[in-house]
N, C-alpha and C positions, 0 to 999 in steps of 0.2 A: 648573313642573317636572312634569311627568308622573310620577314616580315617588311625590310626593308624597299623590297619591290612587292609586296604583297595586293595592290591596287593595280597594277603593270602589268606582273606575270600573267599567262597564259597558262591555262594547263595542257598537257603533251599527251593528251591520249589523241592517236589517227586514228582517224575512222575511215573504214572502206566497208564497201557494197558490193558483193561478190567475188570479193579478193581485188577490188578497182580501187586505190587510194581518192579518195574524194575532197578528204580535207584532212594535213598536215596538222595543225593545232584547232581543234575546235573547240573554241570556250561553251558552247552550251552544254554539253555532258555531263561536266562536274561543276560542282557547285565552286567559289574562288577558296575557299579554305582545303578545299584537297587540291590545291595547284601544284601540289609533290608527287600526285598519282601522273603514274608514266605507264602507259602501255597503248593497246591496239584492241578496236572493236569493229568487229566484220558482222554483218550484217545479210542475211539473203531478203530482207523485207521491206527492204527501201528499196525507191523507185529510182533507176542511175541516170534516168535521163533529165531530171531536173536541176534548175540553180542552187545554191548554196543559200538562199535565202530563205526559198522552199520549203528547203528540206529542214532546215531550222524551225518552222513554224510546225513540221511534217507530227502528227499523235504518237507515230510510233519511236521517233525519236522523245520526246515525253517517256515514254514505258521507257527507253534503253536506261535514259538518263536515272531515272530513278531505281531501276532494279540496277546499274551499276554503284550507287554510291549506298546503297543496301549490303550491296556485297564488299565495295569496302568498309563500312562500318562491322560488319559481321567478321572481318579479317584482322580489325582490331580489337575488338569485340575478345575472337580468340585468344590474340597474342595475349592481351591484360590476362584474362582466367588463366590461362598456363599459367603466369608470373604467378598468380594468387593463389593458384592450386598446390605451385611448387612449395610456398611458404608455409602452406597451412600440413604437406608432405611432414615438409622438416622438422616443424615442433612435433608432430604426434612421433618421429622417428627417433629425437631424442630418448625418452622417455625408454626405449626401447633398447637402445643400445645398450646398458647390462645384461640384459638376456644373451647377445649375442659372442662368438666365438674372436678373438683378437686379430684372425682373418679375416675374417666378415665384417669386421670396425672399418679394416683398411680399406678394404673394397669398396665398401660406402661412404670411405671418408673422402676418397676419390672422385666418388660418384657425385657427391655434395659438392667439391669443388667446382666440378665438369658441369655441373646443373647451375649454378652461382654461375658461370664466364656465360655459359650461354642465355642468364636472363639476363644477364646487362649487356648480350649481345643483342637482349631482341626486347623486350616491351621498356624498359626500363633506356635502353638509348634509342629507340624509336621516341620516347615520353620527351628527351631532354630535349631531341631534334626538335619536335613540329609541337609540342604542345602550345604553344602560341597558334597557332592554325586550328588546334580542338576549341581550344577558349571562342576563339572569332566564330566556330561555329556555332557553337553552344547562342552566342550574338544573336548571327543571322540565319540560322536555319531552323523557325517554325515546328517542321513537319520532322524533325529529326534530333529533337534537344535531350527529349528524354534517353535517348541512346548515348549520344554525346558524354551528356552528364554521368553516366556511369563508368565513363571512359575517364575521366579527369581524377588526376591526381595532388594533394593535396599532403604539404606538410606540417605537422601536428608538434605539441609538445611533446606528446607520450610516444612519439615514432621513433623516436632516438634518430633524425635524420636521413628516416625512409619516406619516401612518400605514400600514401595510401589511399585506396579511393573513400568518397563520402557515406557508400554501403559500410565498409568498414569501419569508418570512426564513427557513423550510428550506432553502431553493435556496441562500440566501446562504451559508449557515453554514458555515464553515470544517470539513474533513475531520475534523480531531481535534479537533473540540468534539463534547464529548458529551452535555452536558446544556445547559439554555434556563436563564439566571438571569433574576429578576425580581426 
């Protein structure tokens, strides 16, 4: 369980400065709720000849830091809208299927499956994984909640055991309901 060492872990993005590894795990980059982001940041604009203390205090580490967790947020960002775009596909496609040839059913009944495996491959088991890690951000990240909070998923009575974001079950919400119970 990830959350389990969630105070401990590190996150594993290296960073290097002109293709020079500099530091192995450096927790200043990301914020601790994306301690699942894994990869590599190179740099031409950090100075290589300084300490690791430094270069932690360094403004342009500042800029990296936050136009990287911009672009993760914008990566999940997408993944959720594909999931939501696909669902919103499928009701208007019902609707439609009498029009079409008993060919074209199959072809699309196919295509429905193949789109189904692939959203519980991608936002829907990305959501089971780490959503615990979105929540804590939602917590502690100020400068980044409002994004967050469109990220989170929430299950309802009327969802029949889907989860949904909070845009969505406003849309749903009946006129004279005025407040959200939980």
């Amino acid at each position: 369980d990830m959350m389990d060492n969630y105070w401990t872990k590190k996150s594993e993005v290296k960073l290097f400065v002109r293709r020079v590894l500099v530091a192995e795990k450096f927790d200043e980059l990301l914020p601790r709720y994306l301690n699942f982001v894994r990869g590599v940041v190179d740099s031409d604009d950090l100075p290589l000849n300084v300490s690791r203390e430094q270069l932690q205090q360094n403004k342009i580490m500042k800029v990296i830091s936050k136009k990287l967790v911009r672009k993760v947020l914008e990566l999940m960002k997408k993944l959720a809208k594909e999931e939501e775009g696909e669902d919103d596909d499928e009701e208007k496609e019902d609707g439609d299927d009498e029009k079409k040839e008993k060919k074209e059913e199959e072809k699309t009944d196919e295509e429905k499956k193949d789109k189904k495996e692939d959203d519980e491959k991608s936002w829907t088991k990305f959501w089971k994984e780490f959503n615990k890690n979105l929540k804590m951000g939602c917590y502690e990240d100020d400068s980044n909640r409002s994004k967050l909070s469109k990220l989170l998923r929430f299950t309802t009575t009327k969802s029949e055991g889907k989860e949904i974001s909070l845009d969505k079950y406003l849309d749903r919400m009946q006129e004279s309901q005025e407040s959200i119970y939980y």
